[in-house]
MMTF fields as JSON, N, C-alpha, C and O atoms, coordinates in Angstrom:
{
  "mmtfVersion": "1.0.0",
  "mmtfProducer": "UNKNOWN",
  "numBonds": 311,
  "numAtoms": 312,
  "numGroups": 78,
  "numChains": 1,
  "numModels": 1,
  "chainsPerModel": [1],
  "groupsPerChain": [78],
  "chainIdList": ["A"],
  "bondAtomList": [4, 2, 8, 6, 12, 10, 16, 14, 20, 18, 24, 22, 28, 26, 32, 30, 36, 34, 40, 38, 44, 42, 48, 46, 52, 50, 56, 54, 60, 58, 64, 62, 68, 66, 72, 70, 76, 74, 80, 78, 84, 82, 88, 86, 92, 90, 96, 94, 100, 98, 104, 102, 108, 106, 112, 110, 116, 114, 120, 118, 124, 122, 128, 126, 132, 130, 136, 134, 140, 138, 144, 142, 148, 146, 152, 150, 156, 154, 160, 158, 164, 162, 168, 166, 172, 170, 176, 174, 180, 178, 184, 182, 188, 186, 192, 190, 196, 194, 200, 198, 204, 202, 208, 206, 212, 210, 216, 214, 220, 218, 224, 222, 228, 226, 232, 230, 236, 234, 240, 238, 244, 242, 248, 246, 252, 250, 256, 254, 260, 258, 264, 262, 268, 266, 272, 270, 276, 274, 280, 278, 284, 282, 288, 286, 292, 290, 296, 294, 300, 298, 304, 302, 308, 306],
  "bondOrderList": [1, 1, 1, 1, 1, 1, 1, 1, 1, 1, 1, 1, 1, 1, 1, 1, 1, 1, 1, 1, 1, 1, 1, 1, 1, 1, 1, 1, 1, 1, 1, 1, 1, 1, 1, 1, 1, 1, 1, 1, 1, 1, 1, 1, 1, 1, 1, 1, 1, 1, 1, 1, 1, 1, 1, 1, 1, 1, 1, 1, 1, 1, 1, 1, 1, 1, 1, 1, 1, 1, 1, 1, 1, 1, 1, 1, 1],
  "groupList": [{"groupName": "UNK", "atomNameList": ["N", "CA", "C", "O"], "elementList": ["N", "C", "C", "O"], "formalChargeList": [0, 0, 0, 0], "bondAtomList": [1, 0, 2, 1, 3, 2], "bondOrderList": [1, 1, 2], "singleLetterCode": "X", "chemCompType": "L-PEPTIDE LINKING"}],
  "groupTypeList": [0, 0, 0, 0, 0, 0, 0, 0, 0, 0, 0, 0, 0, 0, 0, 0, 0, 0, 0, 0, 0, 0, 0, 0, 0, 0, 0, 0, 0, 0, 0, 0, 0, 0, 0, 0, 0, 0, 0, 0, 0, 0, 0, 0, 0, 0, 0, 0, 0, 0, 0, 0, 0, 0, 0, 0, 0, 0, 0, 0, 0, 0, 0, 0, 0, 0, 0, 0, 0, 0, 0, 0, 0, 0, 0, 0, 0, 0],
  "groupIdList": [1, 2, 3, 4, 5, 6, 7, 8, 9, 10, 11, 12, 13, 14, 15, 16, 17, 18, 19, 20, 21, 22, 23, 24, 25, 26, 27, 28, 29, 30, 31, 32, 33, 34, 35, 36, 37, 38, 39, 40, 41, 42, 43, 44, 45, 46, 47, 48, 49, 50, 51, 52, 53, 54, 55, 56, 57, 58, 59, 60, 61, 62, 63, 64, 65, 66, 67, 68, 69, 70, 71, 72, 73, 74, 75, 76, 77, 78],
  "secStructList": [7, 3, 3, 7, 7, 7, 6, 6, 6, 7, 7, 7, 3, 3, 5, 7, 7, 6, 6, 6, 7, 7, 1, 5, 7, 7, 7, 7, 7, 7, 5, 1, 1, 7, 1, 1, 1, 6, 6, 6, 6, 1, 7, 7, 7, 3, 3, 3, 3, 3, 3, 3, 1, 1, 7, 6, 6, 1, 7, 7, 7, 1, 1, 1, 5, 6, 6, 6, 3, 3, 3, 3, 3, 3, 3, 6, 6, 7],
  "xCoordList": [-0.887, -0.56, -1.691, -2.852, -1.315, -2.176, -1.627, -0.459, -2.9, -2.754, -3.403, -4.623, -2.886, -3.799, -3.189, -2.183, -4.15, -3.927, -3.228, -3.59, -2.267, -2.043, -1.905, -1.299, -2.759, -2.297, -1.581, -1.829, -0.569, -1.182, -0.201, -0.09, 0.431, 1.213, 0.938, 1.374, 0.142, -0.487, -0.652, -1.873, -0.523, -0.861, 0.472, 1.315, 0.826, 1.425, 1.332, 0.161, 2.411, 2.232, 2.525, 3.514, 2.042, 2.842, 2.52, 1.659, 3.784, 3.701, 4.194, 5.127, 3.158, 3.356, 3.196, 2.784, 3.587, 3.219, 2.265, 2.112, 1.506, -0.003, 0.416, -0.399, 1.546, 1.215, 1.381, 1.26, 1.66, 1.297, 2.664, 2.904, 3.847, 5.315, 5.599, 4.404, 5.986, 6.031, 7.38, 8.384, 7.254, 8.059, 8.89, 10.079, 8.156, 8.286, 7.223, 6.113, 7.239, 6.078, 6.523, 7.711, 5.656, 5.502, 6.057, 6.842, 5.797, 6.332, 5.573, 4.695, 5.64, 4.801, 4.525, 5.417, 3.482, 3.109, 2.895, 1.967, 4.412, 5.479, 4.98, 4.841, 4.797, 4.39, 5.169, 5.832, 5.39, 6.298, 7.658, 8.44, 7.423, 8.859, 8.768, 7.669, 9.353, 9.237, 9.201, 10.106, 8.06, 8.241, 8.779, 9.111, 9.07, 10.256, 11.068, 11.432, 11.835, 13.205, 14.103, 14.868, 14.048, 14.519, 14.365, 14.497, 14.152, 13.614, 14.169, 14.079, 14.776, 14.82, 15.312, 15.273, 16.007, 16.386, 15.014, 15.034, 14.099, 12.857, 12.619, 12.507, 12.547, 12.931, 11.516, 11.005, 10.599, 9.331, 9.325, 9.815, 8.787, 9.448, 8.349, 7.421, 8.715, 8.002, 8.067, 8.963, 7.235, 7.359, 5.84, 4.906, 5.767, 4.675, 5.075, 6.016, 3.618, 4.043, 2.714, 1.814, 2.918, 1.493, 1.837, 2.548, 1.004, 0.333, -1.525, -2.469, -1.559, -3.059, -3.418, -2.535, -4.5, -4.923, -5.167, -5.624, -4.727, -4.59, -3.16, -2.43, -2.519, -1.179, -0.553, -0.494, 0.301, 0.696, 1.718, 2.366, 1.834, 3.015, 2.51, 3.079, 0.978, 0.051, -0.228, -0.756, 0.496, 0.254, -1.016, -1.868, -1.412, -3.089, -3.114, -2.304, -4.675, -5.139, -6.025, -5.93, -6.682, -7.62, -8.776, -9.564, -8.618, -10.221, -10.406, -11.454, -9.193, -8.883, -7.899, -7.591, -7.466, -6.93, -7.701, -8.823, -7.651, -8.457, -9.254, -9.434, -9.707, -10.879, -9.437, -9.168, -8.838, -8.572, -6.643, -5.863, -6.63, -5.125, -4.966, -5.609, -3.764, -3.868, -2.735, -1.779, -2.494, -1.559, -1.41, -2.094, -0.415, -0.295, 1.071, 2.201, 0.19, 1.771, 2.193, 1.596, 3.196, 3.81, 4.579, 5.648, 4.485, 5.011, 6.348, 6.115, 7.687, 9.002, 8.787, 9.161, 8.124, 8.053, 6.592, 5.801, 6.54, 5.329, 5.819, 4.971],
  "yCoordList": [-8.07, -6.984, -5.968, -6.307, -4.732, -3.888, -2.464, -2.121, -1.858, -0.802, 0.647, 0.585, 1.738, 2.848, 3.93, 3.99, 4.529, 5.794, 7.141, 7.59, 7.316, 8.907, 10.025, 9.994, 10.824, 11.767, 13.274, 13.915, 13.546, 13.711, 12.665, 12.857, 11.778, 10.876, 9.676, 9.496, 9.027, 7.925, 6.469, 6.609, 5.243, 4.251, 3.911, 4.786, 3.122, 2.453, 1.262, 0.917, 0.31, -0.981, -1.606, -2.296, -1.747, -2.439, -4.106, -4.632, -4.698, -5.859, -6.48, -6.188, -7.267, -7.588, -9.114, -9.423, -10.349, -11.187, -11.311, -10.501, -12.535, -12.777, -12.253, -11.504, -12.49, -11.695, -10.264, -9.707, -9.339, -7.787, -7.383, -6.177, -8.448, -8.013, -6.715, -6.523, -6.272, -5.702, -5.586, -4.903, -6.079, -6.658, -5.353, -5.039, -5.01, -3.751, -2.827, -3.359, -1.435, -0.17, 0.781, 0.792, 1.66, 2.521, 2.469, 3.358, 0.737, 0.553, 1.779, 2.263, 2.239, 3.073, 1.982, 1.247, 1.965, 1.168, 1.815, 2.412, 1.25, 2.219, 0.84, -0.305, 1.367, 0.156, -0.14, 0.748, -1.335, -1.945, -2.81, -3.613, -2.182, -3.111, -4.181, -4.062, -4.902, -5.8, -4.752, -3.932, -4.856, -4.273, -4.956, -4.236, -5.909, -7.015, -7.306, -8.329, -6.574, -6.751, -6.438, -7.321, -5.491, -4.558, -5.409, -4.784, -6.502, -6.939, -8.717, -9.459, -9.047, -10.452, -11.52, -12.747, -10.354, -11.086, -11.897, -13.056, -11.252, -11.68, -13.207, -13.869, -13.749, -15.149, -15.422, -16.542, -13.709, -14.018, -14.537, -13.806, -15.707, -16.557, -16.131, -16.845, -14.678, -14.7, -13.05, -12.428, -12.354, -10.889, -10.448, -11.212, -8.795, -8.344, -6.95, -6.171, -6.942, -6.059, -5.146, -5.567, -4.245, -3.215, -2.572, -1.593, -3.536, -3.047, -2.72, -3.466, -1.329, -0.851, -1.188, -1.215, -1.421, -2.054, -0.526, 0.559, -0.899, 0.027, 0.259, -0.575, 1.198, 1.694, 1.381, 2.124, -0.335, -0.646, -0.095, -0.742, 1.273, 1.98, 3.31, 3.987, 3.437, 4.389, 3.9, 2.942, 5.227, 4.921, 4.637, 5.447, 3.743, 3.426, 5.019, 5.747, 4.977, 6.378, 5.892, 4.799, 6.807, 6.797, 5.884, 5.146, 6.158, 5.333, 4.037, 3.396, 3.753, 2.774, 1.798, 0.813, 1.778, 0.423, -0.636, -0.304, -2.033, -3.089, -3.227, -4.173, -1.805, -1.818, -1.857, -2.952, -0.899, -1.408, -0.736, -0.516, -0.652, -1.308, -2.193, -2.213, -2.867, -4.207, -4.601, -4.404, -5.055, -5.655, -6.917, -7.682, -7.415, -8.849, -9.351, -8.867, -11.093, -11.543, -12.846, -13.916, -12.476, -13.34, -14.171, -13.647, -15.782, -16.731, -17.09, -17.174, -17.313, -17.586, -18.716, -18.5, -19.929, -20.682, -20.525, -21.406, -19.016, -18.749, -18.436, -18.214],
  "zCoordList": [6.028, 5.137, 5.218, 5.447, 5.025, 5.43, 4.125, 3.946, 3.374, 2.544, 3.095, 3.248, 3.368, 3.513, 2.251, 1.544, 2.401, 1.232, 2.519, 3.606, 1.724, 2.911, 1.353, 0.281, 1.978, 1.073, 1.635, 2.656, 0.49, -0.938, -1.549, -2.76, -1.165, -1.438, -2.533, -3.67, -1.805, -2.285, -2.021, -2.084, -1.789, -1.567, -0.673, -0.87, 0.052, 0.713, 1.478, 1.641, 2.151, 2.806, 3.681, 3.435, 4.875, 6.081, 5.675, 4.97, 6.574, 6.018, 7.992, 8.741, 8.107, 9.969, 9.641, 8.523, 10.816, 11.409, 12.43, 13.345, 12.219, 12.843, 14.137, 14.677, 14.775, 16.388, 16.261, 17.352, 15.122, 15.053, 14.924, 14.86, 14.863, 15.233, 13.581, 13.353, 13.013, 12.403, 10.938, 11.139, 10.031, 8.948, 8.228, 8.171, 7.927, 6.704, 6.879, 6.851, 7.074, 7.018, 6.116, 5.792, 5.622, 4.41, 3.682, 3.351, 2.748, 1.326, 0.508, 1.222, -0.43, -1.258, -2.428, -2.852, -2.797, -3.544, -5.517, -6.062, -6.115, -7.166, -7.884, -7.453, -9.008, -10.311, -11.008, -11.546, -11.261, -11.992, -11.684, -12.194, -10.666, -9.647, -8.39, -7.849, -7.94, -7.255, -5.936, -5.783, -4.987, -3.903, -3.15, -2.208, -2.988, -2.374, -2.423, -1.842, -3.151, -3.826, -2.512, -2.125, -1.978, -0.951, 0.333, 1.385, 0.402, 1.643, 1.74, 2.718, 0.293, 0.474, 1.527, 1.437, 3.027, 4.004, 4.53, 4.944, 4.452, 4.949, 4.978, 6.009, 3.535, 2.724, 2.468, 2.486, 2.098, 1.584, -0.127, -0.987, -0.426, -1.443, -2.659, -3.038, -3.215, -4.299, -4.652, -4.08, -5.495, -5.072, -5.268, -5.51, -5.087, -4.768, -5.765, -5.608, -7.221, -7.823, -8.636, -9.363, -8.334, -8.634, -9.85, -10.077, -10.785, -12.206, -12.605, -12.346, -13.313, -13.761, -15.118, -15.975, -15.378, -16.597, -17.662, -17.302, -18.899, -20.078, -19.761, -20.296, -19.008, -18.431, -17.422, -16.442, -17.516, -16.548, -15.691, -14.868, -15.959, -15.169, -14.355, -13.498, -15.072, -14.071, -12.464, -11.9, -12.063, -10.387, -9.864, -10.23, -9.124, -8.403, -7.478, -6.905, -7.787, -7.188, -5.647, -5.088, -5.311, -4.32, -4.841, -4.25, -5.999, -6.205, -7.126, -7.211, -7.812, -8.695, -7.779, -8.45, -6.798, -6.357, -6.416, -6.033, -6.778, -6.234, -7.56, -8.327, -7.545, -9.535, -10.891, -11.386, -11.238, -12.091, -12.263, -13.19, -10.922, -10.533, -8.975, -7.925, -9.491, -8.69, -8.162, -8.912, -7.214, -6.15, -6.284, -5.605, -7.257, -7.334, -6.597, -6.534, -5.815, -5.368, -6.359, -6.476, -6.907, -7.799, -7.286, -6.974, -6.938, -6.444, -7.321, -8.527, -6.935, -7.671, -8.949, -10.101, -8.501, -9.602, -10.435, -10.773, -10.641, -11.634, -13.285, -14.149]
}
């Protein structure tokens, strides 16, 4: 999995296998929703969902990803 910032856009996600084959590219990384939803042929068994602390529906910026918004993968039997 791989994150870059493009701007003036904002965060996004490729999602590859160890040999580089290529899964999913320029998820945008949108808070509050399962970014996996869209993809469940995959049979990646869980989801992946970007919430910020104080305002979990504030989009991650350039400089707050990782600090104090976050990319969580939520496993199905959590």
């Amino acid at each position: 999995m791989a994150v870059s910032w493009r701007e003036p856009f904002g965060w996004f996600m490729d999602i590859a296998l160890i040999d580089g084959t290529m899964l999913v590219a320029g998820v945008p990384l949108v808070t509050g929703v399962d970014l996996l939803a869209q993809y469940v042929y995959l049979g990646i068994p869980g989801k992946l969902v970007v919430l910020s602390d104080g305002n979990p529906f504030a989009a991650p910026t350039f400089d707050n990803l990782g600090a104090s918004a976050h990319l969580y993968y939520v496993t199905d039997d959590a």
